[in-house]
N, C-alpha and C positions, 0 to 999 in steps of 0.2 A: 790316732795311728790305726791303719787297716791290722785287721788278725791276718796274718801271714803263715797259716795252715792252709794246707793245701787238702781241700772236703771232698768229701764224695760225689761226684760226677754224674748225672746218665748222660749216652749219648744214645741215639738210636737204636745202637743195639746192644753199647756194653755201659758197664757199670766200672768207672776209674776212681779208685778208692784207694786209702791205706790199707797197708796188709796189716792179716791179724794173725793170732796164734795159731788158730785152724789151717793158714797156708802154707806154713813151712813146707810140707813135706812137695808139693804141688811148684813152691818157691825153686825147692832144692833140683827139683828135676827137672826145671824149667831154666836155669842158670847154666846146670850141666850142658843138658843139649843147646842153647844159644850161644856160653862162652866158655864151653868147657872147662869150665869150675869145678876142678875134682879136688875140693877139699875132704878132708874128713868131716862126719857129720857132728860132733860136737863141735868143732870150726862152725860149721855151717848153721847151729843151734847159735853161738852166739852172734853170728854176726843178724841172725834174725831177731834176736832179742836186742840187740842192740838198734838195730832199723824200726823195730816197736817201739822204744824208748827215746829215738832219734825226732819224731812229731814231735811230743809235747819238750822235749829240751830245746831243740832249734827256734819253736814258738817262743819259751820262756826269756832267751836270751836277745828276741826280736832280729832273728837271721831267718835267712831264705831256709823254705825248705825242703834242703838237698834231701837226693836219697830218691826211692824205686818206689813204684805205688801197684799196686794188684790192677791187672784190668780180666775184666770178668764180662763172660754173657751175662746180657742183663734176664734174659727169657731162664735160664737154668743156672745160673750162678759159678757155671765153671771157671775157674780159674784158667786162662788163654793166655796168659800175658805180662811183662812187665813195661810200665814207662817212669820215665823221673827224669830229674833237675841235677846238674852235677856242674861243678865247677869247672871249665875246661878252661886249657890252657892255649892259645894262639897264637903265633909267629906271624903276624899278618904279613911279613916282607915273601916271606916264602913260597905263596899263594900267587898262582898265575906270574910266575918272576923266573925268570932265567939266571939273574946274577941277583941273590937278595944283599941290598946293603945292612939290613936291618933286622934283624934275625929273634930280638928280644920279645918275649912273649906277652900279651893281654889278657887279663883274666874276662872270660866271659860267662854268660850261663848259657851252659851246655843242655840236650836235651841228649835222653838216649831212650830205644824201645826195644823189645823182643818180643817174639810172638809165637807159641811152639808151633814146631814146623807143621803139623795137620793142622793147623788153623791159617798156615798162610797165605796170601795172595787175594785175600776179602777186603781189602781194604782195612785191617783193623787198627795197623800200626798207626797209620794217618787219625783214624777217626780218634784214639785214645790219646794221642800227642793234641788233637787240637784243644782242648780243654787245660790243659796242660800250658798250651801256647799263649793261651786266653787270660788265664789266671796270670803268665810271667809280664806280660803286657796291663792289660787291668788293674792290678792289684799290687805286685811288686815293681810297677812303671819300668819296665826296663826296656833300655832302649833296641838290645837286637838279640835274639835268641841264633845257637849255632849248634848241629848237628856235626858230628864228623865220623867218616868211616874210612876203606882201605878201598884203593883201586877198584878192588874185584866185586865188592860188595854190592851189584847192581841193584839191587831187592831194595836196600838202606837207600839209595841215591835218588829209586824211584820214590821211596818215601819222601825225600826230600822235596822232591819235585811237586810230590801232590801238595804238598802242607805251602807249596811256594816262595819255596827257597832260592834260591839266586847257588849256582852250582860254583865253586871258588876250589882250583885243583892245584896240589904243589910236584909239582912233574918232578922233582928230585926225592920225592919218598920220605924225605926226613924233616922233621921228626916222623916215624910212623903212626902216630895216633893223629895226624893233620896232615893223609894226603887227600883227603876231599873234605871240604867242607862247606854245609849247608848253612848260606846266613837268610835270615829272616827281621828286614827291619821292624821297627815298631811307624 
């Protein structure tokens, strides 16, 4: 059986890695401005401790593994970014359907990224997802990776686009975490 951690990355310019204890604070500020995550910071302290503890647990129990991973220049080590694996959930009837008969959801793996906003528009989100894409494919043999954002999200959609995604739109809004969604076969 393949090891199903997910290792440190380079790609040409960033470094896609697990987070470590040095990123919290870098983590916290990078959550806020992308999803407006205004927890309180001891909130914020454990759910990081718990995402460092999340690697080697998910390994041990031989599950995928879910959760965000630090993407970093690789030239300076800055911290720029988050990418990760998440469980999403899919209404595939919904998608491109005017009338859905079938509305029951598929569990998929989901992929998500953020990039703080002065680092955006480089291509980074793309480059740090593909590694990412490579591992869900290769390694965890899964058959289709999927992306999902909101109408307005052009920025996520153009990511979509680069990684080569097939664009799949639910014109009725709901559920709202699947009105666009990026699929990517294997």
């Amino acid at each position: 059986m393949p090891d199903l951690r997910f290792r440190a990355v380079e790609t040409e310019r960033l470094i896609v890695r697990p987070f470590i204890e040095a990123d919290a604070e870098a983590r916290f500020a990078l959550m806020r401005e992308a999803f407006g995550m205004d927890w309180p910071h001891d909130q914020m302290m454990r759910w990081h401790q718990w995402t460092l503890g999340s690697y080697e647990s998910f390994a041990a129990l031989w599950q995928p593994p879910y959760g965000d991973y630090a993407v970093a220049l690789k030239d300076t080590g800055e911290l720029i970014g988050s990418v990760g694996i998440v469980p999403a959930l899919v209404p595939w009837a919904v998608l491109d359907s005017a009338t859905p008969t079938d509305t029951f959801v598929q569990p998929e793996f989901g992929l998500f990224w953020a990039v703080a906003k002065v680092h955006q528009g480089h291509g980074y989100a793309a480059e740090a997802a593909r590694p990412v894409i490579a591992f869900l494919f290769d390694v965890m043999y899964t058959r289709r990776v999927i992306a999902a954002t909101e109408f307005d999200n052009l920025a996520s959609q153009g990511v979509m686009r680069q990684l080569g995604m097939t664009i799949r739109r639910n014109d009725s809004g709901s559920p709202p975490w699947c009105q666009i969604v990026g699929v990517l076969e294997r």
